[in-house]
PyMOL Python script that loads the backbone (N, CA, C, O; Angstrom):
from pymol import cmd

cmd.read_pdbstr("""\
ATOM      1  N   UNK A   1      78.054  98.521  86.505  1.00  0.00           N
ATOM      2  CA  UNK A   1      79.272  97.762  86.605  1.00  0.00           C
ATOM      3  C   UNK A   1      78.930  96.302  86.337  1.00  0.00           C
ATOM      4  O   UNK A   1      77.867  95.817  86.726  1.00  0.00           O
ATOM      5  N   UNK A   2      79.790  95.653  85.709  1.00  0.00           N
ATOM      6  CA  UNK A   2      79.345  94.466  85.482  1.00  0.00           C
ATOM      7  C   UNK A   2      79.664  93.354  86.597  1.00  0.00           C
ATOM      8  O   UNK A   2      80.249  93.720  87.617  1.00  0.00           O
ATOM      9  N   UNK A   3      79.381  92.311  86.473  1.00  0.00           N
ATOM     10  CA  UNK A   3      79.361  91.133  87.485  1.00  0.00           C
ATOM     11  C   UNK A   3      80.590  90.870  87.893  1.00  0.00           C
ATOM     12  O   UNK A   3      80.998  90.664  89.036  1.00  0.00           O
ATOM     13  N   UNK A   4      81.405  90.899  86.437  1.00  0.00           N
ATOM     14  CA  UNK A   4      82.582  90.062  86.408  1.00  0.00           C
ATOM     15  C   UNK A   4      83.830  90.823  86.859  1.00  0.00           C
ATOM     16  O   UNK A   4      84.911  90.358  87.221  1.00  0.00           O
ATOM     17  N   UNK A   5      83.330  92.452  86.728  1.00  0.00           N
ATOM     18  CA  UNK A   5      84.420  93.159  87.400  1.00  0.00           C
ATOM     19  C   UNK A   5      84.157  93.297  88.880  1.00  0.00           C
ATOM     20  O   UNK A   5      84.985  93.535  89.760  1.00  0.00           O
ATOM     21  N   UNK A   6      82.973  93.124  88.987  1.00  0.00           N
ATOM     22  CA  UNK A   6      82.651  93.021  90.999  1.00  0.00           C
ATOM     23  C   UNK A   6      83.497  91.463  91.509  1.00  0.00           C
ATOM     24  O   UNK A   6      84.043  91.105  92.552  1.00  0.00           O
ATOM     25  N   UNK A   7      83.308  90.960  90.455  1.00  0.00           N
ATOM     26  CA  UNK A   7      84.434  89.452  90.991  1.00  0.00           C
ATOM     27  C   UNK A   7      85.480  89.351  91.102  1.00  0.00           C
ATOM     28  O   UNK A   7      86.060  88.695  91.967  1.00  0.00           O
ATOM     29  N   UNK A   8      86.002  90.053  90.147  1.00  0.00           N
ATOM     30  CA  UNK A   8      87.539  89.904  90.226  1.00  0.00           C
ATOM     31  C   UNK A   8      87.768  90.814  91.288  1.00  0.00           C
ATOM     32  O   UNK A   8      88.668  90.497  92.065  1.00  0.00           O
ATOM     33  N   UNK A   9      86.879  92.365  91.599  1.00  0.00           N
ATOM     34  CA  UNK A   9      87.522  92.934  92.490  1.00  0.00           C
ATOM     35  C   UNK A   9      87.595  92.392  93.942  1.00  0.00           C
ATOM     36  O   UNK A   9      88.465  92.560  94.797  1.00  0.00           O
ATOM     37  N   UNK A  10      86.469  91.715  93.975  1.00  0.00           N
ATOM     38  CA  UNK A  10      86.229  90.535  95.242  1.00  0.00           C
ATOM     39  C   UNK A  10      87.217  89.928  95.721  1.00  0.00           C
ATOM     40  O   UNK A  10      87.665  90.185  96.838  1.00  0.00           O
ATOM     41  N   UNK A  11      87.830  88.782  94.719  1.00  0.00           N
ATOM     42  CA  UNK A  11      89.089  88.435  94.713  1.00  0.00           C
ATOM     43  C   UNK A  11      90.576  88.813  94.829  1.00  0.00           C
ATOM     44  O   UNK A  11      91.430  88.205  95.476  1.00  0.00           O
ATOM     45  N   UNK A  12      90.706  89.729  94.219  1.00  0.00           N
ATOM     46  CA  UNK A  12      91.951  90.576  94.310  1.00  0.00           C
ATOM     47  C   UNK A  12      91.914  91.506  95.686  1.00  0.00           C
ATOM     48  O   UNK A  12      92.943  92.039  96.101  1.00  0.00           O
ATOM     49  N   UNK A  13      90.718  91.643  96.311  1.00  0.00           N
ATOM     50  CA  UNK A  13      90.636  92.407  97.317  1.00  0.00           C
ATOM     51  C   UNK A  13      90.895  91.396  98.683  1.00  0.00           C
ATOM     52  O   UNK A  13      91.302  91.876  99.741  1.00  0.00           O
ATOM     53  N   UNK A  14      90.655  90.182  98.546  1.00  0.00           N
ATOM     54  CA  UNK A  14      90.186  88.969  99.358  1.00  0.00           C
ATOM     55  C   UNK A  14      89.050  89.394 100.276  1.00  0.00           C
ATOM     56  O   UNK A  14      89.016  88.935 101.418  1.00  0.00           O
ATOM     57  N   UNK A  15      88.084  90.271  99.837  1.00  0.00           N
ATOM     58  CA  UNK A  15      86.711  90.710 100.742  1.00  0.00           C
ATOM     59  C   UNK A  15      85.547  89.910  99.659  1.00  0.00           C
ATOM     60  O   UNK A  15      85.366  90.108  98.458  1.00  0.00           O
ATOM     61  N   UNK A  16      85.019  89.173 100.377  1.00  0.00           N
ATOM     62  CA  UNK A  16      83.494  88.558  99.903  1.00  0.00           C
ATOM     63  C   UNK A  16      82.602  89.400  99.811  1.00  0.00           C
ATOM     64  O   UNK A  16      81.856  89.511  98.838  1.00  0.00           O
ATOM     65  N   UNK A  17      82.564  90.503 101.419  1.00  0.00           N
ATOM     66  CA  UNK A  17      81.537  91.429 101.884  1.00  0.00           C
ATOM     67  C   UNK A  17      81.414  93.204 100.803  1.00  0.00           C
ATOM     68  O   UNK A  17      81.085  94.207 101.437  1.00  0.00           O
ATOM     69  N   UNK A  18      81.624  93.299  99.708  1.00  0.00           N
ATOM     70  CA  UNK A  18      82.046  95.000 100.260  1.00  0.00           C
ATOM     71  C   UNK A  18      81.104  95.467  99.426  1.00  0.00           C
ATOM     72  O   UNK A  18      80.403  94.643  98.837  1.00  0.00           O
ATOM     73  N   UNK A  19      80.900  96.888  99.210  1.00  0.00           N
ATOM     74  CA  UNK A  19      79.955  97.179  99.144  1.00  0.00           C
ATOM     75  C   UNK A  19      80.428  98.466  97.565  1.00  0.00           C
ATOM     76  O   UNK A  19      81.516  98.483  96.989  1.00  0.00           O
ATOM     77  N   UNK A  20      79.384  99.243  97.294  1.00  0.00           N
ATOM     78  CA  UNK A  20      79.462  99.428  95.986  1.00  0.00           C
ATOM     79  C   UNK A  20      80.759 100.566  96.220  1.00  0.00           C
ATOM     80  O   UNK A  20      81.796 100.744  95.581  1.00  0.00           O
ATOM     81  N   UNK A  21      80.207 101.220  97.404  1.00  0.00           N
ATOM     82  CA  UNK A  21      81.458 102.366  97.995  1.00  0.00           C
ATOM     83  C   UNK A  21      83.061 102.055  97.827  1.00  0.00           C
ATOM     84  O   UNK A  21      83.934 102.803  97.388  1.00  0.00           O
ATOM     85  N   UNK A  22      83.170 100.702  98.321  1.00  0.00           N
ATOM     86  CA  UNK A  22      84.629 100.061  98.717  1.00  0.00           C
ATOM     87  C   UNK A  22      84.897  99.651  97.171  1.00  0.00           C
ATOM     88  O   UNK A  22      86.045  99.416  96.795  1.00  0.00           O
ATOM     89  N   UNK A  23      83.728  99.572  96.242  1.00  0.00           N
ATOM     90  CA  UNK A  23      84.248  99.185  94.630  1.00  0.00           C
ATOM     91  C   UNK A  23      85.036 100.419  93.969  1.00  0.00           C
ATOM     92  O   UNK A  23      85.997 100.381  93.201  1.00  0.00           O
ATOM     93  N   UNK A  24      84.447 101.362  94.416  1.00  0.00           N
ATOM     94  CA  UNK A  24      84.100 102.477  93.504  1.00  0.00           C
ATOM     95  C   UNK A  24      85.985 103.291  94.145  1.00  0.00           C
ATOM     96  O   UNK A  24      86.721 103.844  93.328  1.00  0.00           O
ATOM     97  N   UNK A  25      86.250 103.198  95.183  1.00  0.00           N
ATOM     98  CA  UNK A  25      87.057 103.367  95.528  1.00  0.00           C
ATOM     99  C   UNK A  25      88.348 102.959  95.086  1.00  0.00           C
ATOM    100  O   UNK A  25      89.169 103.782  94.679  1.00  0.00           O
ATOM    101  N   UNK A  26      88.585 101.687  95.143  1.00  0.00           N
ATOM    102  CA  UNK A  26      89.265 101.010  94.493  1.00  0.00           C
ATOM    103  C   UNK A  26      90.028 101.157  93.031  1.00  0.00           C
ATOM    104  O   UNK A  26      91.177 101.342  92.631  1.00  0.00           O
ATOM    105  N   UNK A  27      88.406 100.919  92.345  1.00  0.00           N
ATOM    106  CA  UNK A  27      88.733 101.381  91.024  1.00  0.00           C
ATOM    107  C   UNK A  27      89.231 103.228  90.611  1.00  0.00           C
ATOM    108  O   UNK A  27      89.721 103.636  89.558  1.00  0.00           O
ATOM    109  N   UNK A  28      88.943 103.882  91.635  1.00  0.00           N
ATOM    110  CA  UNK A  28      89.158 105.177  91.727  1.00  0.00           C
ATOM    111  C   UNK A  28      90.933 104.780  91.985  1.00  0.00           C
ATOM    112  O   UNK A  28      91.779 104.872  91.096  1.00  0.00           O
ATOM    113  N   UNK A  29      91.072 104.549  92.721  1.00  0.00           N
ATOM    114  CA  UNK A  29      92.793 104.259  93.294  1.00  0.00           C
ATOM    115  C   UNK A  29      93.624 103.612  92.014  1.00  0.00           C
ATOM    116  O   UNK A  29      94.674 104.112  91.610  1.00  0.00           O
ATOM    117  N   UNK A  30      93.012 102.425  91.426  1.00  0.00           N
ATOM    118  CA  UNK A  30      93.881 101.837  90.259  1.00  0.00           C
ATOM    119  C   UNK A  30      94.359 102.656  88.937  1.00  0.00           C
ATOM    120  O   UNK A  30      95.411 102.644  88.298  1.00  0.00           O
ATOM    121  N   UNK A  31      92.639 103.665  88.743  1.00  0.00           N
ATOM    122  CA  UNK A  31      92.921 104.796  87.754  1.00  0.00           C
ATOM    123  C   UNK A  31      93.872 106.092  88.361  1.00  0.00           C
ATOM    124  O   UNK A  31      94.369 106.866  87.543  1.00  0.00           O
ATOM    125  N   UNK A  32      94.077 106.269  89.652  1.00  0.00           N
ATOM    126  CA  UNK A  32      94.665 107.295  89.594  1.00  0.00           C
ATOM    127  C   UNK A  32      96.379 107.298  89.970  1.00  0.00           C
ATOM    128  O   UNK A  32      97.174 108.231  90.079  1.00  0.00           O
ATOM    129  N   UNK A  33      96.550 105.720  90.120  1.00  0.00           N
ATOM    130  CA  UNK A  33      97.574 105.413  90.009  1.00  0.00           C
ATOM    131  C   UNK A  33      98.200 105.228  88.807  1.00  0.00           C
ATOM    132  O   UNK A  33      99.306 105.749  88.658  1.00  0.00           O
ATOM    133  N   UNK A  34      97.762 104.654  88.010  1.00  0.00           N
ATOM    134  CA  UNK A  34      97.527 104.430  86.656  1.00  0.00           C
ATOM    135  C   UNK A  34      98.040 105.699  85.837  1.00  0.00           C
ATOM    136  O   UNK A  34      98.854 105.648  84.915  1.00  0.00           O
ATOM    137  N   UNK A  35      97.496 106.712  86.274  1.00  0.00           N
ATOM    138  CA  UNK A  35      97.747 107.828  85.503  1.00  0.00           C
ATOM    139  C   UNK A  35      99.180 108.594  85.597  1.00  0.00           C
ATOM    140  O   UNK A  35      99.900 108.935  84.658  1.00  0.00           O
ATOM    141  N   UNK A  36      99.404 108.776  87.055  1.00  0.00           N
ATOM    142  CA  UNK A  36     100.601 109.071  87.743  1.00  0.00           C
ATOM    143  C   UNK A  36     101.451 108.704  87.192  1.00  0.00           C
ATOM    144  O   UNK A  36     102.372 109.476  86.926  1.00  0.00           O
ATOM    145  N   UNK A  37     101.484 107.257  86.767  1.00  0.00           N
ATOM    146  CA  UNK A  37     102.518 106.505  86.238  1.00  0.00           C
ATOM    147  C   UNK A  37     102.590 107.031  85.007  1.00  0.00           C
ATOM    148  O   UNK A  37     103.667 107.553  84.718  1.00  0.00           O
ATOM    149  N   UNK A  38     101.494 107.040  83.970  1.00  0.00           N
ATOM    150  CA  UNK A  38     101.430 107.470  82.420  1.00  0.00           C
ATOM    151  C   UNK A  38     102.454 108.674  82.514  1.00  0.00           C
ATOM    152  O   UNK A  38     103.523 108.825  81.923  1.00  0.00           O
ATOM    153  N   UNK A  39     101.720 109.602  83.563  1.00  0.00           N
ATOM    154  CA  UNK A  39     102.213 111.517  83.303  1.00  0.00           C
ATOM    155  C   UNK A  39     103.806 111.524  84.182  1.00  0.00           C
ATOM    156  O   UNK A  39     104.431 112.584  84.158  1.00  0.00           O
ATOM    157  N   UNK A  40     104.447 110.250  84.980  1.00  0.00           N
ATOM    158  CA  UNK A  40     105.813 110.096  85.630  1.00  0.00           C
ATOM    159  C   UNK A  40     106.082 109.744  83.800  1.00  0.00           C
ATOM    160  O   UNK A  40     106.298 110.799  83.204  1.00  0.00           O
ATOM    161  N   UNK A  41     106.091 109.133  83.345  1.00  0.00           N
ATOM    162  CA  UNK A  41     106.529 108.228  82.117  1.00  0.00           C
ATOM    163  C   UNK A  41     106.284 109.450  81.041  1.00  0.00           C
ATOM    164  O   UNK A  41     107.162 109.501  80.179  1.00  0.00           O
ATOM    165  N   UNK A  42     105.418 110.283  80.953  1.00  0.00           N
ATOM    166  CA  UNK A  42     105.440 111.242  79.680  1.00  0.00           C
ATOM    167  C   UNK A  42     106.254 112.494  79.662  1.00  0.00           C
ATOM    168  O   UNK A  42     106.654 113.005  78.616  1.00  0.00           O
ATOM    169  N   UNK A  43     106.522 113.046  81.049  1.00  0.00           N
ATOM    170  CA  UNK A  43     107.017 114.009  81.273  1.00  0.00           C
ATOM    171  C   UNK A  43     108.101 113.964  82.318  1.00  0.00           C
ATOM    172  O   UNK A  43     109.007 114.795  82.391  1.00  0.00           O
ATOM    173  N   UNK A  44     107.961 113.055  83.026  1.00  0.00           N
ATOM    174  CA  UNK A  44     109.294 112.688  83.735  1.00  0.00           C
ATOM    175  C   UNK A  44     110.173 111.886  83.025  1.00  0.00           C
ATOM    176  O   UNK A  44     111.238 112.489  83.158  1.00  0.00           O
ATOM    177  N   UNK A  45     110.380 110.951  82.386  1.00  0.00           N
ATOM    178  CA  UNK A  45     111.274 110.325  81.994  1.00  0.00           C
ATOM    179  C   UNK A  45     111.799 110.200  80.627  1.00  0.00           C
ATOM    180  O   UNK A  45     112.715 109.442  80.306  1.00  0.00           O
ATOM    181  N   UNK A  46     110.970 111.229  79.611  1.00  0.00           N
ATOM    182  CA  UNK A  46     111.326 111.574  79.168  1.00  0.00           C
ATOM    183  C   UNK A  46     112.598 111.730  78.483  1.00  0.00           C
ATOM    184  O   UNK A  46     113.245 111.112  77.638  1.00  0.00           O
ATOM    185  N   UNK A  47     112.732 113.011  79.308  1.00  0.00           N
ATOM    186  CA  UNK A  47     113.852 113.571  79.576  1.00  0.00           C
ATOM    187  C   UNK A  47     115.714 112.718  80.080  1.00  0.00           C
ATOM    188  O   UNK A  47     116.841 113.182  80.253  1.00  0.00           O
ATOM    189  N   UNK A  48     115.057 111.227  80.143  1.00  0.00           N
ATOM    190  CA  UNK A  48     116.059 110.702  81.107  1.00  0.00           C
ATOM    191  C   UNK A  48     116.833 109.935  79.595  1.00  0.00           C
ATOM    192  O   UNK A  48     116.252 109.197  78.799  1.00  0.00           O
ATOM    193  N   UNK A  49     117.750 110.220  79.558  1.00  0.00           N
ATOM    194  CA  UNK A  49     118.702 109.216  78.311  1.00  0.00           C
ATOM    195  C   UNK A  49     118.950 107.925  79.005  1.00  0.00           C
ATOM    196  O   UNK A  49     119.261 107.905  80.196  1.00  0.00           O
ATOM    197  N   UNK A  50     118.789 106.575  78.112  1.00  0.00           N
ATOM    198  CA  UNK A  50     118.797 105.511  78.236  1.00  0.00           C
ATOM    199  C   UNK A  50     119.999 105.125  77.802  1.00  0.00           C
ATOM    200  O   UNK A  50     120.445 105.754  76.843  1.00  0.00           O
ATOM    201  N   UNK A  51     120.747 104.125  78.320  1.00  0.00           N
ATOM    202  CA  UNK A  51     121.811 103.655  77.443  1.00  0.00           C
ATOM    203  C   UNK A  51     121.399 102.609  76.584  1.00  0.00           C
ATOM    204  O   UNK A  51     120.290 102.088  76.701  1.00  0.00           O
ATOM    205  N   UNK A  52     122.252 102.258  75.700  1.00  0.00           N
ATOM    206  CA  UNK A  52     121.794 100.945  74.935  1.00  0.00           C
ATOM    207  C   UNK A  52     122.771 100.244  75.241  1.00  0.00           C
ATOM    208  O   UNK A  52     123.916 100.378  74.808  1.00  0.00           O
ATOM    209  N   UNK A  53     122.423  99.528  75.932  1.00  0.00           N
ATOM    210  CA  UNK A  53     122.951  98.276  76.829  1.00  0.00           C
ATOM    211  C   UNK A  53     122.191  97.367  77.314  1.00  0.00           C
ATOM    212  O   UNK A  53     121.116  97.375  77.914  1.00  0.00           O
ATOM    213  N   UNK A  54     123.049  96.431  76.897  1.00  0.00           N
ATOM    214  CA  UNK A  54     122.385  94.780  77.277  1.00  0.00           C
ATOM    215  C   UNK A  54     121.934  94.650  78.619  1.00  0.00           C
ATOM    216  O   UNK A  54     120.789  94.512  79.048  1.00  0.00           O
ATOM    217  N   UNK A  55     122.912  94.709  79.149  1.00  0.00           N
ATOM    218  CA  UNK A  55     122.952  94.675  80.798  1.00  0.00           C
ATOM    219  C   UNK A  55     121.575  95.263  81.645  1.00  0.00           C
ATOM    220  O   UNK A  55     120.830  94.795  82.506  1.00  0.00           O
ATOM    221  N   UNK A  56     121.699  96.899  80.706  1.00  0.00           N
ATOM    222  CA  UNK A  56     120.673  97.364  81.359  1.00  0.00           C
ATOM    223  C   UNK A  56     119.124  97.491  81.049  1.00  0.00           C
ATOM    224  O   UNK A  56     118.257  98.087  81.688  1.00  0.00           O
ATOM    225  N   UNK A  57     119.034  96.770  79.899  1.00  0.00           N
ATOM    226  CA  UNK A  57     117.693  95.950  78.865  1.00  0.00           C
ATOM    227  C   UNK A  57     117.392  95.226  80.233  1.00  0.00           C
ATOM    228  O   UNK A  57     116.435  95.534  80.944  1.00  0.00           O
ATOM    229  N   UNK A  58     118.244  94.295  80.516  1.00  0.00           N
ATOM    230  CA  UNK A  58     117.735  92.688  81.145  1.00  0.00           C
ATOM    231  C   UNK A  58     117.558  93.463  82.728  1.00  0.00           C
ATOM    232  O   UNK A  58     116.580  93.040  83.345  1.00  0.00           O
ATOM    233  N   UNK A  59     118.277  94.405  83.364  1.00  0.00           N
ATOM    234  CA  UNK A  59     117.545  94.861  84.238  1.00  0.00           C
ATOM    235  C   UNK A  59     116.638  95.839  84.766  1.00  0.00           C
ATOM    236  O   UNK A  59     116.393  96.102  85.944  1.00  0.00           O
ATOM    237  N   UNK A  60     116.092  96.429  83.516  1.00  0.00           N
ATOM    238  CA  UNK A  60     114.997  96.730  83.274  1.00  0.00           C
ATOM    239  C   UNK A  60     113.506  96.043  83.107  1.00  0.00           C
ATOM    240  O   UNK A  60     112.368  96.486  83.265  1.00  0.00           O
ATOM    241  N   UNK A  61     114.053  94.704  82.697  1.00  0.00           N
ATOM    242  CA  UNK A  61     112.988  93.736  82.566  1.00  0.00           C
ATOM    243  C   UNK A  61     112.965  93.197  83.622  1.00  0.00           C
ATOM    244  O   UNK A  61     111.805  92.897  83.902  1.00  0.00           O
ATOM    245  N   UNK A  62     114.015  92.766  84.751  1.00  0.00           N
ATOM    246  CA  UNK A  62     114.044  91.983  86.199  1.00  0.00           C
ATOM    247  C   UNK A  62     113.129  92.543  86.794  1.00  0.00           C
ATOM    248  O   UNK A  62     112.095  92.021  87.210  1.00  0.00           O
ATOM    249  N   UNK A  63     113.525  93.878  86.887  1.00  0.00           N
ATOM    250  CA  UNK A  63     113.310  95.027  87.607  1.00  0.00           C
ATOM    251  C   UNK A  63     111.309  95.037  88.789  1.00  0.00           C
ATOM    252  O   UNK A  63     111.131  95.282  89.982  1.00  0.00           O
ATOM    253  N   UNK A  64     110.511  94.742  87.927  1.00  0.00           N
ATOM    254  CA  UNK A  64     109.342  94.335  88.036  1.00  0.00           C
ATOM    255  C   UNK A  64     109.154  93.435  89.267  1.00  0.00           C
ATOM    256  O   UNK A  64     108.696  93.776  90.357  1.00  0.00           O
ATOM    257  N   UNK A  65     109.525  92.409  88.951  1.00  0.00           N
ATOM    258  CA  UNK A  65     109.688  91.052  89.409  1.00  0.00           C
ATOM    259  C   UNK A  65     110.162  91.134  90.855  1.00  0.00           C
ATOM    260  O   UNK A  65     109.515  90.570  91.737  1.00  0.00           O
ATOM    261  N   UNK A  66     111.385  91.889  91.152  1.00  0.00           N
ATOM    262  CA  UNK A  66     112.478  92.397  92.288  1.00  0.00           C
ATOM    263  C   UNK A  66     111.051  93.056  93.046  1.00  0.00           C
ATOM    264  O   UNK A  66     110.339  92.269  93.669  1.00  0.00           O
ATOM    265  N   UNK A  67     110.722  94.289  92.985  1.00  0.00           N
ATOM    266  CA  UNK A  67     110.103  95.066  93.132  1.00  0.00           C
ATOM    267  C   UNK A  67     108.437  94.303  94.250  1.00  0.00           C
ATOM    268  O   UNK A  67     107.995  94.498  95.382  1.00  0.00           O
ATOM    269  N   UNK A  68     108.031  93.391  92.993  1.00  0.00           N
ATOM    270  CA  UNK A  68     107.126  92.535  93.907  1.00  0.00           C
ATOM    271  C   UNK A  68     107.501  91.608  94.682  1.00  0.00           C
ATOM    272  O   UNK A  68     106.753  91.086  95.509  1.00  0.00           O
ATOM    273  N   UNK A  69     108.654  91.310  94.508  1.00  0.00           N
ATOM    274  CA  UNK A  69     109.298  90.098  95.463  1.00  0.00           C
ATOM    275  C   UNK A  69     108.984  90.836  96.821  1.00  0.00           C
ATOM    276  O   UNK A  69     108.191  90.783  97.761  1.00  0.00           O
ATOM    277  N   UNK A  70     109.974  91.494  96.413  1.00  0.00           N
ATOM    278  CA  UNK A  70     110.483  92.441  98.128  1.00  0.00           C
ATOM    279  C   UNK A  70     109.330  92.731  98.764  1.00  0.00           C
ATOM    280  O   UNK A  70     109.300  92.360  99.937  1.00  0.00           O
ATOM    281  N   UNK A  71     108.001  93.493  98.194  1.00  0.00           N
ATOM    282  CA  UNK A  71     106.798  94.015  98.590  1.00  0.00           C
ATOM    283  C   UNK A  71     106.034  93.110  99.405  1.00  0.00           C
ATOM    284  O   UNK A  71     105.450  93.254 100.479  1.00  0.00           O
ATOM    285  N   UNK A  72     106.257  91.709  98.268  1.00  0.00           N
ATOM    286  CA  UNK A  72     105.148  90.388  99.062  1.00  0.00           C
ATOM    287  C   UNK A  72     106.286  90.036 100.148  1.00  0.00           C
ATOM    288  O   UNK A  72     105.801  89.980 101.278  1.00  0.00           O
ATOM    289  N   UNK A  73     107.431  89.828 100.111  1.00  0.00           N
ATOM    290  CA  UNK A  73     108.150  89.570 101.022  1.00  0.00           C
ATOM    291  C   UNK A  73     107.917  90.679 102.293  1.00  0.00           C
ATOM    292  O   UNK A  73     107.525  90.123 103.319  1.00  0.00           O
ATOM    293  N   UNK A  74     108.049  91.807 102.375  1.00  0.00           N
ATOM    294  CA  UNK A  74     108.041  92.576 103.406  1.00  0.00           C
ATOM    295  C   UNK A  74     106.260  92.641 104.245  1.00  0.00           C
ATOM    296  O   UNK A  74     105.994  93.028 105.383  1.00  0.00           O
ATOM    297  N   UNK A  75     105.228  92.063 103.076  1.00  0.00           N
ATOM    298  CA  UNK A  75     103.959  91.673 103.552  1.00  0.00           C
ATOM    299  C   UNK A  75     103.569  90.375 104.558  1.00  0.00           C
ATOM    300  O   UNK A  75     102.728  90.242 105.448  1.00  0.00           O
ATOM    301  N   UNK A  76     104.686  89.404 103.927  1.00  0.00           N
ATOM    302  CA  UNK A  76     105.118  88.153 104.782  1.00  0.00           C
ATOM    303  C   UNK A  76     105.275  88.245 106.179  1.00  0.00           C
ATOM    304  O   UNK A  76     104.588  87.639 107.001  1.00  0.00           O
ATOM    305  N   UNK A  77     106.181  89.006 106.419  1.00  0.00           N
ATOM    306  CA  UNK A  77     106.728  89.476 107.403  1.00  0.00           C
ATOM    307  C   UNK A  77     106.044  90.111 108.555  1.00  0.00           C
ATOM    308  O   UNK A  77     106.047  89.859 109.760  1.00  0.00           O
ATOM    309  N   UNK A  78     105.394  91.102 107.754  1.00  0.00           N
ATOM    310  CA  UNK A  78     104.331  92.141 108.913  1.00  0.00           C
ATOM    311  C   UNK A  78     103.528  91.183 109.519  1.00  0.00           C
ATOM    312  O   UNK A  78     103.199  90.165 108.910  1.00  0.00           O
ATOM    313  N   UNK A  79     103.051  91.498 111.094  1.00  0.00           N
ATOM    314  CA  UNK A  79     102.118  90.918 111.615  1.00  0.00           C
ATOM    315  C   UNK A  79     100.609  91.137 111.419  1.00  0.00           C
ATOM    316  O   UNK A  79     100.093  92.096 110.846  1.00  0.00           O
ATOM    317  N   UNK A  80     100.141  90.349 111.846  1.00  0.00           N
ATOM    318  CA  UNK A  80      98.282  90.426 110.916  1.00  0.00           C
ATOM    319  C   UNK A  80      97.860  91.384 112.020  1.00  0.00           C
ATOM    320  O   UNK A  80      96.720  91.848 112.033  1.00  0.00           O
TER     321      UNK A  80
END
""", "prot")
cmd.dss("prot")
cmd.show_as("cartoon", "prot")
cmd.util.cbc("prot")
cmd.orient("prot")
C-alpha cells in the first residue's frame, strides 16, 4: 500500500494511530459499498423510467448535497 493512501486514510478517518487491520478494513467497506451501489444502479434502476424534466434533472443533481447536509447535520447533533 502506498504512503499516500495510508494518509489520506489517516485523515479521512481522523485516527493518527491505526493499524494495517483498521486500513484494510476500511478500504474493504468503501469497495463493498461501492459495488452495491454499481449492482443497485445496473440492475435496480434500470428498470426505473426517468422523466425528462427539468425540474427533476436539477433535483437529481441537489439531491447529493441534501443527503450530506442532513447526515453531517444529524452528526452535529449526536453526543460524543
Amino acid at each position: 500500500m502506498s504512503a499516500l493512501t495510508l494518509i489520506l486514510i489517516r485523515i479521512s478517518t481522523g485516527v493518527s494511530n491505526l493499524n494495517d487491520m483498521d486500513i484494510i478494513q476500511t478500504i474493504a467497506k468503501v469497495f463493498g459499498l461501492s459495488l452495491g451501489i454499481s449492482l443497485l444502479i445496473k440492475y435496480g434502476l434500470s428498470r426505473l423510467t426517468i422523466p425528462n424534466d427539468n425540474t427533476f434533472a436539477l433535483f437529481l443533481v441537489i439531491l447529493p448535497t441534501i443527503i450530506v447536509a442532513v447526515w453531517l447535520g444529524y452528526k452535529l447533533r449526536m453526543p460524543n
